[in-house]
C-alpha positions in Angstrom: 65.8 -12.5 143.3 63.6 -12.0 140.7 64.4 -13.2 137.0 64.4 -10.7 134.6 61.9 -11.9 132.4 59.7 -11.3 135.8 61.1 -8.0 136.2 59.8 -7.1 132.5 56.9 -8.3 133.4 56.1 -6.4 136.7 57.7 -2.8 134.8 55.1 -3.2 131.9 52.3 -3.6 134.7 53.8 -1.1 136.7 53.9 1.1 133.5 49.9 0.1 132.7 48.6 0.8 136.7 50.7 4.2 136.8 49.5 5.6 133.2 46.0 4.4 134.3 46.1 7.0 137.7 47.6 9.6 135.6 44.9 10.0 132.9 41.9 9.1 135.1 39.9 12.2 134.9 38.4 13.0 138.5 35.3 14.7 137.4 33.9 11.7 136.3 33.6 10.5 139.5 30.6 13.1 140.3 28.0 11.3 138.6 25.5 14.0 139.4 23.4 13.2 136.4 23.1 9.3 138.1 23.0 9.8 141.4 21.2 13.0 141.6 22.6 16.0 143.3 22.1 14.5 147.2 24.7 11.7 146.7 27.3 13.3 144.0 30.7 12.7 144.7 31.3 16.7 144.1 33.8 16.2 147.3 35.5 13.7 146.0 36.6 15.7 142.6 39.8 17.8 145.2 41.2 14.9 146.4 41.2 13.0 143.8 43.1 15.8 141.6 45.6 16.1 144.7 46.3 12.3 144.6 46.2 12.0 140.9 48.5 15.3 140.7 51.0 13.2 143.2 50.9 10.4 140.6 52.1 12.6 137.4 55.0 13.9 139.3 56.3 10.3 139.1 57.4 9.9 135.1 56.8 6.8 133.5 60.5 6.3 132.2 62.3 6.3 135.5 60.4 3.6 136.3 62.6 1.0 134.3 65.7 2.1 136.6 64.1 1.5 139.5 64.2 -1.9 141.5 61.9 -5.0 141.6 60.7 -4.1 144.9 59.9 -0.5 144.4 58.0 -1.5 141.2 56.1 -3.9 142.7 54.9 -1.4 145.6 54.3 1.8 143.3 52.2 -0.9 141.3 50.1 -2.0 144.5 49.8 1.6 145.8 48.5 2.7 142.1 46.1 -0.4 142.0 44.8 0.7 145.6 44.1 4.0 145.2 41.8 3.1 141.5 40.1 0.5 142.8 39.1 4.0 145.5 37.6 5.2 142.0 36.3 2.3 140.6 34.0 1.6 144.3 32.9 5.8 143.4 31.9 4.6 140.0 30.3 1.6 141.1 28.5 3.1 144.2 24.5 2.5 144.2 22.5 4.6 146.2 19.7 2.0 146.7 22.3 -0.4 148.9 21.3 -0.4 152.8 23.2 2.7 154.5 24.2 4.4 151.6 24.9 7.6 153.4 27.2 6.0 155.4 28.7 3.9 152.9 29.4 7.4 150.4 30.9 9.7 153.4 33.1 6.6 154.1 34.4 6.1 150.5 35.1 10.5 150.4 37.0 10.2 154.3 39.1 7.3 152.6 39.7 9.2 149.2 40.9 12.2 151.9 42.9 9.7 154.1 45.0 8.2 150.7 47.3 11.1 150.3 49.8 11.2 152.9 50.6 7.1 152.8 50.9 7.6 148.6 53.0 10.7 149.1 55.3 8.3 152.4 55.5 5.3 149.3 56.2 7.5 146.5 58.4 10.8 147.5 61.4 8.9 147.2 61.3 7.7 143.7 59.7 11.4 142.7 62.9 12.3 144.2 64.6 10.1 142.1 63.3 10.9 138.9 64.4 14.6 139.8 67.6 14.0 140.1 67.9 11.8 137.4 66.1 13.4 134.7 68.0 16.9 135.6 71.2 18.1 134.2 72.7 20.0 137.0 75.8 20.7 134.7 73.5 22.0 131.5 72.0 24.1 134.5 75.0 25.8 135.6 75.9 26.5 132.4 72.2 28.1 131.4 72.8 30.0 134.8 76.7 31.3 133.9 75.0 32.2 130.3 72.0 33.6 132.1 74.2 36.1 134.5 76.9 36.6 131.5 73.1 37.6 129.1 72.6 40.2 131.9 75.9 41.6 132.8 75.9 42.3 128.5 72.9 43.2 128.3 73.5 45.7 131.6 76.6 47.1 129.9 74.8 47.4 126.8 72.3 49.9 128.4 75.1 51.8 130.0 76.8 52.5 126.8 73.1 53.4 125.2 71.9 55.1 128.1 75.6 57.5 128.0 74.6 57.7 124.2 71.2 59.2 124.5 72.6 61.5 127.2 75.1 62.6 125.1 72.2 63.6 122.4 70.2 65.0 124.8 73.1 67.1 125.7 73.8 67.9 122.0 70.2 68.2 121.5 69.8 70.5 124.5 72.8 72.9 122.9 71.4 72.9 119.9 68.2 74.0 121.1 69.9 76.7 123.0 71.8 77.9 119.9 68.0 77.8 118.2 66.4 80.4 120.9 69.5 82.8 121.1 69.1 83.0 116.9 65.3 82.9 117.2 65.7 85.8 120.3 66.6 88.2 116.9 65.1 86.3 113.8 62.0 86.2 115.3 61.5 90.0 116.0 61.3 89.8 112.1 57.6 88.5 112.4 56.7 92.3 113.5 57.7 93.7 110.4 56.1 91.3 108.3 52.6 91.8 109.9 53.4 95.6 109.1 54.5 95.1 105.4 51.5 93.0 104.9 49.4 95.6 106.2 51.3 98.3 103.7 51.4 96.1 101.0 46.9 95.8 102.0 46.8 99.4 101.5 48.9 99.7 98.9 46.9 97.6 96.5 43.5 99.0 97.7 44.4 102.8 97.1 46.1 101.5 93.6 42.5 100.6 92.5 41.1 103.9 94.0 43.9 105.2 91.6 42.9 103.8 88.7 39.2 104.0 88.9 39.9 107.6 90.0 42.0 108.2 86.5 39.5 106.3 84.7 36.9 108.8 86.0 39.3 111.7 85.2 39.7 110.5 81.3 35.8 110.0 81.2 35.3 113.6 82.6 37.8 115.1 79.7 36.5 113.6 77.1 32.8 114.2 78.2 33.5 117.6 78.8 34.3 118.0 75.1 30.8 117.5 74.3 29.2 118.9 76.8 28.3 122.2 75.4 26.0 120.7 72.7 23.9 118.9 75.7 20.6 121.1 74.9 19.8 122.2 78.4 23.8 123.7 78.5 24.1 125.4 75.5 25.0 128.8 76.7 23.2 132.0 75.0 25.7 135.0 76.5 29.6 135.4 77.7 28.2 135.1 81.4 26.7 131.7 80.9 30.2 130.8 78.9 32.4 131.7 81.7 30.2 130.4 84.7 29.9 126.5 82.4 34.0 127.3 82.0 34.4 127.8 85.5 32.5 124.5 86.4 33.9 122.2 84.4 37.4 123.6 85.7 36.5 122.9 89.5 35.1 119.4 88.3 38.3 118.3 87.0 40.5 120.2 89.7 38.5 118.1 92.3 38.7 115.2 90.6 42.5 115.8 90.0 43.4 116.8 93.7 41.3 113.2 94.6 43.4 111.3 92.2 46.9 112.8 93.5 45.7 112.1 97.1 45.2 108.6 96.2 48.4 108.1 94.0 50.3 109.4 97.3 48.4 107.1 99.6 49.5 104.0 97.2 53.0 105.5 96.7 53.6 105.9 100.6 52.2 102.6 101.3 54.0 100.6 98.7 57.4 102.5 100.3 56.5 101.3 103.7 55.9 97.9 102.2 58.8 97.4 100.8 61.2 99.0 103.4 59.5 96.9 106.1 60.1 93.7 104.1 63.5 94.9 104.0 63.7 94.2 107.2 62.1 91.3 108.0 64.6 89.7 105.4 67.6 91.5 107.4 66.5 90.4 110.7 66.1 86.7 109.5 69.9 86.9 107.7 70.9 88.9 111.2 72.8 85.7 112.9 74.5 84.8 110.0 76.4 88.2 110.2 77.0 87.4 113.8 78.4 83.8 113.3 81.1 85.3 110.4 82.9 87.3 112.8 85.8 85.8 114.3 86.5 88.1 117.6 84.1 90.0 119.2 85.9 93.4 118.3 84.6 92.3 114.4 81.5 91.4 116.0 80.6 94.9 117.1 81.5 96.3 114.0 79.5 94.1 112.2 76.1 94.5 114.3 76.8 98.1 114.5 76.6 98.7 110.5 73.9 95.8 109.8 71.7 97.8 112.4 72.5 100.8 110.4 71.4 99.5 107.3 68.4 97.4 108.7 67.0 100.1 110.7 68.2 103.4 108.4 65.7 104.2 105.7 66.2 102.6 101.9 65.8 104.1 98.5 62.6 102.0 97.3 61.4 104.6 94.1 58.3 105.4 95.4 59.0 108.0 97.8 61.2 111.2 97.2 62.3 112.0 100.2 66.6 112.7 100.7 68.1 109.5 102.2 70.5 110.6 105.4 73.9 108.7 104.4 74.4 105.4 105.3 78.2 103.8 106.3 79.4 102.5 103.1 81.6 99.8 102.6 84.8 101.2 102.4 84.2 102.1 105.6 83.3 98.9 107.2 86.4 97.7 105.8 89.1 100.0 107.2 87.1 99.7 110.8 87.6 96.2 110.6 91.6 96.4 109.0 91.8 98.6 112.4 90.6 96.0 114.6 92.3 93.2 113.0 95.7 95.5 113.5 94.7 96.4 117.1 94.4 92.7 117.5 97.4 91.5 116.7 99.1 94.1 118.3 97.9 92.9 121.7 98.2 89.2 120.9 
C-alpha cells in the first residue's frame, strides 16, 4: 500500500511523462536535413501521430483519481514509448547495420499501438465518463428538440402568413388587371391626342407666319403703285395691277383659312381625345360606386355615352347630338333602386 506522500510523487511523474508524449512533435523525428533523405524517418512521422493522438485522449486531470497502480503503469507505458523517440533522435547512420537497425526502430514504432491502446482504453474510458455530464446532456438535448419543435412551429405560422399575402397579393393583382383591362385602353387615346395636339401646334405657326405674310402684303400693296416699273399709264394697266393684287391676297387668304381650319380641327381632336383618356382612367371608379349591378349598368351605360359621344371643345362648330343629362341618370337609377326593393 503505497503512502500518500508516494502516491504524490508517482501522479507528478505520471503528470511530467504523459504531458511529455502529448506535446512531442513527430516531425522532428525525420531528421532529413541530418540523415540525408536515404535514412529519414519520413515513415515514422504516421505512427508516431497515431500513438501520440492515443496519448491526448487521456487528460491530464483524471489522472489524480486514478489508482497507484494504474499511475504507475500509464507512467512506464509513456516512458517506453519516448524512449521509441529518443533511439529515432539519437540514431547514427555510420553504426554497423544501420539499415537494419532504422527498419527495426519504424516496425517497433508500428508494433507500439495496439499494447498502448490494451493499457490505456480503460482509463480513456474513464476520463469520458467522468469528465461528461450526462444530465447537462439531456437537458441540452430536451432544449435542443424543444429549439426545433419552436422553431418548426414558428415557420408554420410564418410560412401560413406569407401564404396568406401571397393570396392577398395574388387578389390584389387580379383586381389590378381587371381595372388595367379598361384604364389601359386609355393609352390609345393619348398617342392620338399627342399626335393632334403635334399638328395642332405646327399648323398654328403656319397660321401665324401665313397672317404675318397677309399683313406684309396689305401694307405693301399700299405702296406699290409708286414702284417705278408699276406705275400704270392707262385705265387697262390700272385694272389688270387691281386685279393682281386682288388674287394675291385672295390666295394668300384662302391659304391662311385652310391652315386656321387645319389648327382648329386638330386642337378639337386633341382635346376631345384627352377627354377620353382621362374618362377611361376615372372609368373603374364609376364601376366600384355602384352598389348592385342594376346601378352598375346604368352607370357604364351613360359614362360610355359621355366618353365616347362628342364634346363641345370651342374650336369646332359643328351641332352636338344630345347627350343623357343628369336628371336623367337620376330617375333611371330612383327606378332601379324602387325595382330593387320591390323584389327584395
Amino acid at each position: 500500500m503505497a503512502t500518500p506522500e508516494e502516491k504524490a510523487e508517482l501522479l507528478e511523474n505520471t503528470r511530467e511523462s504523459l504531458s511529455r508524449m502529448q506535446k512531442f512533435d513527430a516531425q522532428s523525428l525525420v531528421r532529413a536535413t541530418e540523415l540525408g533523405e536515404i535514412f529519414a524517418f519520413r515513415k515514422a512521422v504516421s505512427p508516431a501521430e497515431h500513438l501520440i493522438g492515443l496519448y491526448c485522449e487521456l487528460p491530464q486531470t483524471v489522472l489524480e483519481f486514478l489508482p497507484y497502480d494504474a499511475l504507475n503503469a500509464i507512467k512506464q507505458r509513456a516512458d517506453a514509448d519516448y524512449n521509441r523517440f529518443e533511439q529515432i533522435l539519437e540514431f547514427d547512420p555510420n553504426t554497423p547495420n544501420a539499415p537494419d537497425a532504422r527498419k527495426q526502430l519504424i516496425v517497433a514504432l508500428h508494433e507500439a499501438y495496439e499494447p498502448v491502446f490494451t493499457s490505456l482504453h480503460p482509463w480513456i474510458s474513464y476520463s469520458v465518463a467522468r469528465v461528461t455530464d450526462f444530465r447537462r446532456l439531456e437537458d441540452e438535448a430536451r432544449s435542443a428538440i424543444q429549439s426545433v419543435r419552436d422553431e418548426a412551429g414558428r415557420l408554420k405560422d410564418e410560412m401560413e402568413e406569407n401564404i396568406n399575402e401571397a393570396q392577398g397579393i395574388l387578389d390584389r393583382i387580379r383586381e389590378v388587371a381587371a381595372e388595367q383591362g379598361v384604364s389601359q385602353q386609355a393609352v390609345y387615346f393619348k398617342t392620338v391626342s399627342e399626335e393632334h395636339d403635334f399638328e395642332s401646334n405646327r399648323w398654328l405657326k403656319k397660321t401665324v407666319k401665313l397672317a404675318m405674310l397677309l399683313g406684309i402684303y396689305a401694307i405693301l400693296s399700299l405702296f406699290i403703285h409708286k414702284i417705278p416699273f408699276l406705275v400704270t399709264d392707262n385705265l387697262y394697266q390700272t385694272v389688270q395691277l387691281a386685279v393682281s393684287k386682288i388674287l394675291i391676297f385672295a390666295v394668300i387668304s384662302y391659304m391662311l383659312l385652310i391652315s386656321t381650319r387645319n389648327f382648329l380641327s386638330h386642337r378639337h381632336n386633341a382635346i376631345v381625345n384627352k377627354h377620353r383618356q382621362n374618362a377611361l382612367l376615372t372609368f373603374q371608379a364609376l364601376v366600384d360606386a355602384a352598389k348592385n349591378s342594376a346601378n352598375q349598368d346604368i352607370i357604364l351605360t351613360h359614362a360610355a355615352a359621355c366618353i365616347f359621344s362628342p364634346q363641345p371643345t370651342g374650336y369646332a362648330k359643328v351641332p352636338l347630338p344630345e347627350t343623357p343629362s343628369a336628371k336623367t341618370v337620376v330617375e333611371m337609377l330612383s327606378k332601379s333602386a324602387s325595382t330593387v326593393e320591390s323584389a327584395s
